[in-house]
Structure formats: structure tokens, C-alpha cells
C-alpha positions as CSV (number, residue, x, y, z in Angstrom):
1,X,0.0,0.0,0.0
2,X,1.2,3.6,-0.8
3,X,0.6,6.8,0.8
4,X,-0.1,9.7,-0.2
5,X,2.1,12.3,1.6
6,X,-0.1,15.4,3.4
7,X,1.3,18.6,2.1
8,X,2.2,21.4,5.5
9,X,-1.1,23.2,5.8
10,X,1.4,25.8,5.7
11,X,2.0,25.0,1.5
12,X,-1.6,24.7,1.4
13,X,-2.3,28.0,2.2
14,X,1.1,29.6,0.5
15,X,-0.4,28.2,-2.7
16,X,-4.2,29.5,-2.1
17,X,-2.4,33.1,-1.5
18,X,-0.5,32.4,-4.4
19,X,-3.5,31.9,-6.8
20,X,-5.4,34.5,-5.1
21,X,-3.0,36.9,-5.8
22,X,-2.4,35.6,-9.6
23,X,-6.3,35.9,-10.6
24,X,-6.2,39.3,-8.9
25,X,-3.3,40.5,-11.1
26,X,-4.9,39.1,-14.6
27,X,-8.1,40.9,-13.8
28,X,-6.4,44.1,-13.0
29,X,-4.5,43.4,-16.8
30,X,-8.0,42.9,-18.2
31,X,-9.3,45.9,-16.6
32,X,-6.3,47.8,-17.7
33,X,-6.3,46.3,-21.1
34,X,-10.1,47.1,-21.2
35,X,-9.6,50.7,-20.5
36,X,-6.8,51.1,-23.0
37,X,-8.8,49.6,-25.7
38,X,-11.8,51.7,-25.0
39,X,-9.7,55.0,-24.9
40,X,-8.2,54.1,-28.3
41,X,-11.7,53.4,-29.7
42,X,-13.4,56.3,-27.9
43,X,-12.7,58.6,-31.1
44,X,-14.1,56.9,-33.3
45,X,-17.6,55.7,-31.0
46,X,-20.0,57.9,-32.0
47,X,-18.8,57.2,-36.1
48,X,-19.4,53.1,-35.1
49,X,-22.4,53.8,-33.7
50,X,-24.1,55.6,-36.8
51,X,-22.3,53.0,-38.7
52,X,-24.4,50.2,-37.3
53,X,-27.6,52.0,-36.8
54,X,-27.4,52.6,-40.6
55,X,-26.0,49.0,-41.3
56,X,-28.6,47.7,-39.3
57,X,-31.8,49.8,-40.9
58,X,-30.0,48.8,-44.5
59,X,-29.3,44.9,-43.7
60,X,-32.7,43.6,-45.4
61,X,-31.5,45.5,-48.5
62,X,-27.9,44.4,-48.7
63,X,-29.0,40.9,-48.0
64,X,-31.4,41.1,-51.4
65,X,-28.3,42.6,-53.5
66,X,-26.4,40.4,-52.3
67,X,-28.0,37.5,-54.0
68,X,-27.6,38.9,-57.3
69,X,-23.9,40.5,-56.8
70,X,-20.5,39.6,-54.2
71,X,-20.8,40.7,-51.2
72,X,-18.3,43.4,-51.2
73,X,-19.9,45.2,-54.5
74,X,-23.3,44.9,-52.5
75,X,-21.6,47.1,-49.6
76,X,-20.2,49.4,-51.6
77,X,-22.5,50.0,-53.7
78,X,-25.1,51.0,-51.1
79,X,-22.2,52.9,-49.2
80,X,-22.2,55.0,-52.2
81,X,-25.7,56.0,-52.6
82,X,-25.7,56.6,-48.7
83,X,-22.6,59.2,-49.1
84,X,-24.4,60.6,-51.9
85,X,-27.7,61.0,-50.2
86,X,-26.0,62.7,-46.9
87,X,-23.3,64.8,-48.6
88,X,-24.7,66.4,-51.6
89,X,-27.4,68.1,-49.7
90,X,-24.4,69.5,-47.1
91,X,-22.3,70.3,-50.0
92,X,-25.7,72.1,-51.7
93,X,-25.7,73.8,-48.6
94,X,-22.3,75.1,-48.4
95,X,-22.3,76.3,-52.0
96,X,-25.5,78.3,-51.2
97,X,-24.3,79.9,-48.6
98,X,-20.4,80.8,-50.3
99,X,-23.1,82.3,-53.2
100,X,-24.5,84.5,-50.7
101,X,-21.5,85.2,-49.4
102,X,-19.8,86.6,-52.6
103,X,-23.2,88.3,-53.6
104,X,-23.2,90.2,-50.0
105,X,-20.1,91.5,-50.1
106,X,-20.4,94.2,-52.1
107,X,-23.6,95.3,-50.6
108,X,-22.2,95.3,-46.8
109,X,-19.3,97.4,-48.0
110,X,-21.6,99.8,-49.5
111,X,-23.8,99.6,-46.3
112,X,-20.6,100.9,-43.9
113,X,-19.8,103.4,-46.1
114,X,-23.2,105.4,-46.8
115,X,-25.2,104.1,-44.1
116,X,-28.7,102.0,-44.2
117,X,-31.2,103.0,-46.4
118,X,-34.9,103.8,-45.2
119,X,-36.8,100.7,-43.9
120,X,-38.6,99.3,-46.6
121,X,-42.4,99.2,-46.9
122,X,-42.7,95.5,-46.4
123,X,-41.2,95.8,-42.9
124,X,-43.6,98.2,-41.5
125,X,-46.1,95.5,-42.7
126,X,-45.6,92.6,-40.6
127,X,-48.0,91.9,-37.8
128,X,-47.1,93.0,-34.2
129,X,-43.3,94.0,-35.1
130,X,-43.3,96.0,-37.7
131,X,-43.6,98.9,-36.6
132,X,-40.6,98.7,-33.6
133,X,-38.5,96.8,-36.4
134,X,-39.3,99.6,-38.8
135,X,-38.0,102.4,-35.8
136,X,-35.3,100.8,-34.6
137,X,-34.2,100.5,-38.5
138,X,-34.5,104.3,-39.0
139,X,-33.4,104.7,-36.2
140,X,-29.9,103.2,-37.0
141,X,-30.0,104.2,-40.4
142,X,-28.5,107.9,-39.5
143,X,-25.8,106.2,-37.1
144,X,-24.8,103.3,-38.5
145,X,-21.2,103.7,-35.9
146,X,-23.3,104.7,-32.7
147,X,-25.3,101.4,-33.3
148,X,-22.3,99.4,-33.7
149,X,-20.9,100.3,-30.9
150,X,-24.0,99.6,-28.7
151,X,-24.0,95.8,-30.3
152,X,-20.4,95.6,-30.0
153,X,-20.5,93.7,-26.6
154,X,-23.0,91.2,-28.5
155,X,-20.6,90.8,-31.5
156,X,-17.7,88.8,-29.6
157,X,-20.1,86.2,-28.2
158,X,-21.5,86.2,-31.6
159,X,-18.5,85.7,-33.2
160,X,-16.9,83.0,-30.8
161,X,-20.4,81.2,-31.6
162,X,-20.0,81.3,-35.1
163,X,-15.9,80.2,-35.0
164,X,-17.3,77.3,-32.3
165,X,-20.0,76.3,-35.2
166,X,-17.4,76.3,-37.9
167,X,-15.8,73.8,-36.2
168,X,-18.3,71.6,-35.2
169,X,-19.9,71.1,-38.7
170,X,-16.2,70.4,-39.4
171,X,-15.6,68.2,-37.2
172,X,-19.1,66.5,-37.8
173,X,-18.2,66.5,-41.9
174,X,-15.0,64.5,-41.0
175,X,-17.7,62.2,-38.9
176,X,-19.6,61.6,-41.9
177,X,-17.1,60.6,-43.6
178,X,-15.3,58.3,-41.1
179,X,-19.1,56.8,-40.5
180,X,-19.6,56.2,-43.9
181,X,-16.2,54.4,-44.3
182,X,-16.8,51.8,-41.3
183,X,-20.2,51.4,-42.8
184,X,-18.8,49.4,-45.3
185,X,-17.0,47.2,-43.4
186,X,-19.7,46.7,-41.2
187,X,-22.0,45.2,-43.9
188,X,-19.3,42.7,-44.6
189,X,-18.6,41.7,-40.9
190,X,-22.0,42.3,-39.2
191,X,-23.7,39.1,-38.8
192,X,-20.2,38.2,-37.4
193,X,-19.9,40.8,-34.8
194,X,-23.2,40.8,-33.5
195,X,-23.0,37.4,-33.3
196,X,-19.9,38.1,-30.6
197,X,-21.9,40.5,-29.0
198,X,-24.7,38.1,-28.1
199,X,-21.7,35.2,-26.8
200,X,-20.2,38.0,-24.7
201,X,-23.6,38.9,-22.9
202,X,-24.1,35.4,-22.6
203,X,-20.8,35.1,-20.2
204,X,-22.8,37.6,-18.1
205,X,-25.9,36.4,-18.4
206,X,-28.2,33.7,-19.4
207,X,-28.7,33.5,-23.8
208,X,-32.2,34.3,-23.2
209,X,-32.1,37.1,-21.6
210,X,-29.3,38.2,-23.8
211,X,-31.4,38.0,-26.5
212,X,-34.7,39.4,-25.0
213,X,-32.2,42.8,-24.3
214,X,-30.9,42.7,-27.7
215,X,-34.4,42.1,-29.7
216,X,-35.5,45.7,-27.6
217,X,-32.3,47.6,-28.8
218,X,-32.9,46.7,-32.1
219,X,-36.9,46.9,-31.9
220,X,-35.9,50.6,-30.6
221,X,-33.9,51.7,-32.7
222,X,-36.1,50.9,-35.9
223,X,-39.1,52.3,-34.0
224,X,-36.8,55.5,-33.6
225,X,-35.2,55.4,-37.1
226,X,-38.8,54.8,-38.7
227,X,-40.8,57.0,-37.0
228,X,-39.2,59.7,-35.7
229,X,-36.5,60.1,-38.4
230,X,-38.5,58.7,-40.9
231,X,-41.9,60.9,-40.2
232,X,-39.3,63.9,-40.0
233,X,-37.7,63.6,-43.2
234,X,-41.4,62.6,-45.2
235,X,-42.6,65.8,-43.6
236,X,-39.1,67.7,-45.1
237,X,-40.5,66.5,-48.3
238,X,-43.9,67.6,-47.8
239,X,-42.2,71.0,-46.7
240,X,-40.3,71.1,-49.7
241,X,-43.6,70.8,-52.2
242,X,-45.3,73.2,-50.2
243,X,-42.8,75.9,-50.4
244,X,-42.0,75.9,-54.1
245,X,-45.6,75.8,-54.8
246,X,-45.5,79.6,-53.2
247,X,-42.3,80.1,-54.3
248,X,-40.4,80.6,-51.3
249,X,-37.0,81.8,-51.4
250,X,-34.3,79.0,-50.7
251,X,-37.4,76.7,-50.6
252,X,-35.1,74.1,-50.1
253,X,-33.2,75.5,-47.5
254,X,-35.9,76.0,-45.5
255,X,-37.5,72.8,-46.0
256,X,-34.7,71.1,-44.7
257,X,-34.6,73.1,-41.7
258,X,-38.4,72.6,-41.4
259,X,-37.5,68.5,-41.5
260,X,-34.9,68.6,-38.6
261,X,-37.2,70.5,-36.0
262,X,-39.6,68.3,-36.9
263,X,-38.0,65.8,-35.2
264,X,-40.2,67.7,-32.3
265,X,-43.6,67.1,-33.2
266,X,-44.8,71.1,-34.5
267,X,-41.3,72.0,-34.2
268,X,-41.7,73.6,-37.6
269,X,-43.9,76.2,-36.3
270,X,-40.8,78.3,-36.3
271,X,-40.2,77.9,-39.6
272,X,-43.2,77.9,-41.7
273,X,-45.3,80.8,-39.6
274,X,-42.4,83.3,-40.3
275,X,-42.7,82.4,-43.7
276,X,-45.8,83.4,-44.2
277,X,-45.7,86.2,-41.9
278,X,-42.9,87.0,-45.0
279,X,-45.5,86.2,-47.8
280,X,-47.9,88.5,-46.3
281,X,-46.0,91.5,-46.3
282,X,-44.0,91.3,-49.3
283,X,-47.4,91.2,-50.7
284,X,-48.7,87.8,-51.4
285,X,-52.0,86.9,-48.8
286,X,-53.4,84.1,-50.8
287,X,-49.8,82.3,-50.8
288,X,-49.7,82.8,-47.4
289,X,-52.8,81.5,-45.9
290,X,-52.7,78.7,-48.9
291,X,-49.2,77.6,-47.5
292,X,-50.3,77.7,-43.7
293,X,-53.5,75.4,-44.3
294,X,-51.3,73.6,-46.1
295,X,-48.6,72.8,-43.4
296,X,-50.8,72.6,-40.4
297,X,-53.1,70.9,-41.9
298,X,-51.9,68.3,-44.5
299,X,-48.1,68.2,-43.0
300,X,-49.7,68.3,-39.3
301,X,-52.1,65.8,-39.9
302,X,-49.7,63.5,-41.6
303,X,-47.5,63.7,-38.9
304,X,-49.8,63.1,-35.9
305,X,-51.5,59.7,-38.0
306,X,-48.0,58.2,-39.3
307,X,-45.3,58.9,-36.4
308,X,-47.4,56.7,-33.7
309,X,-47.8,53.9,-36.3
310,X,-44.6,53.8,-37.4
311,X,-43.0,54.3,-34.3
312,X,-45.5,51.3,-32.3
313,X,-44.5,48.8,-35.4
314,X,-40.6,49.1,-33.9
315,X,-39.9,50.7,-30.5
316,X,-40.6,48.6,-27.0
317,X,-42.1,52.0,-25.6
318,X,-45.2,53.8,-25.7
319,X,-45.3,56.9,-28.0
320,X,-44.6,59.3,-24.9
321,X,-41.9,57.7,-23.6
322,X,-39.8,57.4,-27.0
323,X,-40.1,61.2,-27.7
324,X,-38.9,61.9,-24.2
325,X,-36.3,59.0,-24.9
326,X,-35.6,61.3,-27.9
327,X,-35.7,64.8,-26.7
328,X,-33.5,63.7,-23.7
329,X,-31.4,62.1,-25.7
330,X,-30.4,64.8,-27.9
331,X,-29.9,67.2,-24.9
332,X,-27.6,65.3,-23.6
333,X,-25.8,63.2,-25.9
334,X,-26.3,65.7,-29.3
335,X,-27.5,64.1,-32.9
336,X,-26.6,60.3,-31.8
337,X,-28.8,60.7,-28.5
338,X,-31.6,60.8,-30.9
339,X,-31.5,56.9,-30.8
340,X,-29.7,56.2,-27.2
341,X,-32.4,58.1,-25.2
342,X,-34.9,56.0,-26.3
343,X,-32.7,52.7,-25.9
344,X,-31.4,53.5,-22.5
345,X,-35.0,53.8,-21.4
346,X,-36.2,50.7,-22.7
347,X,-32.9,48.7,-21.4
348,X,-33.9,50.6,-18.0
349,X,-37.4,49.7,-17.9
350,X,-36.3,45.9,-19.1
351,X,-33.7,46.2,-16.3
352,X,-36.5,47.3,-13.8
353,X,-39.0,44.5,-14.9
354,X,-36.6,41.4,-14.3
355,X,-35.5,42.9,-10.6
356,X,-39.1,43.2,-9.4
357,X,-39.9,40.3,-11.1
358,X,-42.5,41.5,-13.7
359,X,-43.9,39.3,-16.7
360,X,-41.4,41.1,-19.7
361,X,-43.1,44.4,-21.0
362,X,-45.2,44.9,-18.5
363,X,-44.4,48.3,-17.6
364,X,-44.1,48.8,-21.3
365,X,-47.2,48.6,-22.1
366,X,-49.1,51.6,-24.3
């Protein structure tokens, strides 16, 4: 018979120390290596993100051209149309505005040199203001220098606001582009890396719930995309028909900026009312009551019938809670916020359920 020699309890618990102290060094690796990662990827987060949201809304349609061409053409080919669909109008933009520029320039010279000219009739015209607008205009007309100097103090914020805005639709441009360029490769490696998203929620928690989390991000997202960004760029259309049918200056223009506060449900109050308050006193009534029916009712109407049906075909949450998800959103996380209000609600409220032990979707109920 053999025996087995007894190790010193002494060894015993040199070697437990040991391998305590081992798993606490690799875990403070992996949380270093984490956080090294994540700064190095932090750049380029919010570029990923719109890369997948748009690789994710798009995925039905690259899956369709993909049966008919390689994989890679199918990705760049719908890359393509995406740049040109979100540049040209920003490029549109820039040239309008460079136009205005050169055509201004003479005219401001002229205006420092020999003052402002009387107001013009059409200001004296418009509802409530006119007649301050039209005062304060004659007003400065005389003393073109005195009135400068009273707006000086206001012209250094202004300008430091204007500089700060330069470089944020710079910065946002380069954005574009950068999102545009991992949207490509994210069509090619998608199925793949959601597919390692799911295994490393499962480490964390069971597959079902894993799934149940990421069915809601996705439901919310195309509930978002859909009906909030989808209802706001239908009614930009709508916008745009309306206001070349009066012919509005920069129609265009202004139907764009009509689309993106629309985003807030009558957010383009503030751009079609001054309109017509415009059409009005430059002369045109009819235009101007024609277009207002027009966009309360037919652009109003459409908006308040198709944003809660597109929006309850996708998102987890009721109506109200996605526009606060939205509006929240963008406060505090800008343009991408837009879509991670509303999903870290719904992961919240999902979160909430399973804690107090709720049948799923119970508090997410309309």
C-alpha cells in the first residue's frame, strides 16, 4: 500500500495566497487592457455607432443585392448612394451659402460706407413687429457707428459662436465621412460581430435574456429610425412641395430646416409661420394662408397619424416615452442621442422588470 504524503497546511495556504494573488493581477491586466482599448476606440464611437444603426436599418437590403452580386460590391455600392444622399445636400448647402457670401459683399461694403437706407415698406407691414422693427431701423440708419458700438459687446459672443460652429460642422463633416467608411466594413462583418456581442452577454448572463435585451435595442432603434427620423424627413418632403408651390426663397433650405425640428412634433412652427408672416408683407395673402392650411393641416395631420404607427410597429415603448427618450437624448448626448435616449430607457425599464420580477413588458405597455 502507498501513501499519499499530506502537504504542510502551511504550503496549502502559500499556494491558495498564491493563486489568489495571480487571478487578482490578470483581472487588473483585463481591466487595464479594457480601458486602453476603450480610450483608443473612444474617437471613433459615435462614427461606429451611426455605422451600425445605418448598417442595421439597411441589412434587409444588402442581403437582397447580395443574392444577385458579391458581397463586397453589395456594400459598396449601397455605401455609395448613402454618401451621396447625406453629402450632396451638405455640400448644396455650403455652396448656397459661399453664393450668398460673394453676392453680400459688395452690398455690406456699401452699407458701412453710406449708411442703411430707409426701412422698406414691407417691414412696417408685418404683424405686431413692424412697426418697432421699422423704428429701430431708422433709427440706426442715421448712425450706422453709434449702433455698432451699442451691439459691440453682443458681437464677440457672436463671433466665438459662429468660430465654435465652424468647427463643429467640421468636425461633424469628417464624422460623416469616417461613418460612412466603417459602414462598409460593417456590412461585410456584421452578422459576425453581433453574433460576438450576443456570446459576450451570454458570459454575463443567461442567452435568453441576452437576447430578450438585444431584440429591444434593435426593436428601438427601428421604431426611432422609422418613426421619428423617418416621419421627420417625409414631412421635409412635404415641406419642400409646399414651399416651391408659393415660391419661397431657398425653398429648399428651408424645407430642410423645417424636417430637422420636426423631429419635435410642431417643431416647424418656427419655420413655416415666419414664412408666411414674409408672404404676407412682401405682398402675397393668398400664398400665405394657402401655405399655412397647407402645413398645419396636410403636413400636421400626416405627422400626428403616421409617427405613432410607425413608431409602435418598432420601438418597446409607448409613443410618450420614446419622444422623451428622444428629446432627452439629444440634450444630452447631441445628434446620436436621438436613438440612445430611447434605448437607455427601454434597457432601464427591461432592467426594472426582471428585478421586481415582472412578466417582460409589463411596464411597457401603451
Amino acid at each position: 500500500m502507498y501513501r499519499v504524503k499530506a502537504l504542510p497546511v502551511g504550503c496549502l495556504i502559500g499556494h491558495h495566497t498564491s493563486m489568489k494573488y495571480e487571478r487578482i493581477l490578470l483581472l487588473a491586466m483585463a481591466v487595464a487592457l479594457g480601458i486602453g482599448c476603450f480610450l483608443i476606440m473612444l474617437p471613433f464611437l459615435p462614427a461606429m455607432l451611426w455605422a451600425g444603426i445605418l448598417v442595421y436599418c439597411l441589412w434587409p437590403l444588402y442581403l437582397k443585392l447580395s443574392r444577385y452580386v458579391p458581397a463586397s460590391i453589395a456594400a459598396f455600392l449601397i455605401t455609395v448612394v448613402l454618401a451621396a444622399i447625406i453629402l450632396v445636400p451638405l455640400v448644396h448647402l455650403a455652396l448656397v451659402v459661399a453664393r450668398e457670401a460673394r453676392d453680400n459683399r459688395a452690398w455690406v461694403q456699401d452699407l458701412m460706407q453710406n449708411g442703411l437706407p430707409p426701412a422698406p415698406p414691407m417691414l412696417a407691414r408685418l404683424p405686431l413687429i413692424g412697426g418697432m422693427l421699422t423704428d429701430l431701423w431708422n433709427n440706426s440708419a442715421d448712425d450706422l457707428g453709434g449702433a455698432a458700438s451699442s451691439l459691440r459687446p453682443v458681437l464677440g459672443p457672436i463671433t466665438h459662436s459662429g468660430i465654435h460652429l465652424l468647427f463643429k460642422l467640421t468636425h461633424g463633416l469628417i464624422g460623416i465621412v469616417v461613418a460612412l467608411f466603417i459602414t462598409y466594413f460593417f456590412f461585410l462583418t456584421g452578422a459576425g460581430v453581433v453574433d460576438r456581442i450576443r456570446m459576450l452577454l451570454a458570459r454575463l448572463m443567461d442567452a435568453n435574456t441576452a437576447g430578450h435585451l438585444l431584440s429591444l435595442i434593435a426593436g428601438t432603434v427601428r421604431g426611432v429610425v422609422f418613426g421619428i427620423v423617418g416621419t421627420a424627413a417625409l414631412q421635409g418632403v412635404l415641406y419642400a412641395i409646399g414651399f416651391e408651390l408659393v415660391h419661397a426663397p431657398q425653398a429648399l433650405l428651408l424645407a430642410s430646416m423645417a424636417g430637422l425640428v420636426s423631429i419635435v412634433p410642431a417643431g416647424a412652427v418656427i419655420v413655416y409661420v415666419p414664412l408666411c408672416l414674409y408672404l404676407l408683407a412682401t405682398g402675397h395673402p393668398l400664398h400665405a394662408v394657402v401655405l399655412l392650411i397647407y402645413c398645419f393641416g396636410v403636413v400636421g395631420g400626416a405627422d400626428s397619424i403616421i409617427r405613432p404607427w410607425l413608431i409602435a410597429r418598432g420601438a418597446q415603448l409607448p409613443y410618450a416615452l420614446t419622444l422623451l427618450g428622444v428629446l432627452g437624448g439629444a440634450i444630452a448626448f447631441g445628434a446620436l442621442g436621438i436613438f440612445v435616449g430611447p434605448v437607455l430607457l427601454v434597457l432601464g425599464l427591461a432592467v426594472a422588470e426582471e428585478f421586481a420580477g415582472q412578466p417582460r413588458g409589463a411596464w411597457r405597455q401603451p
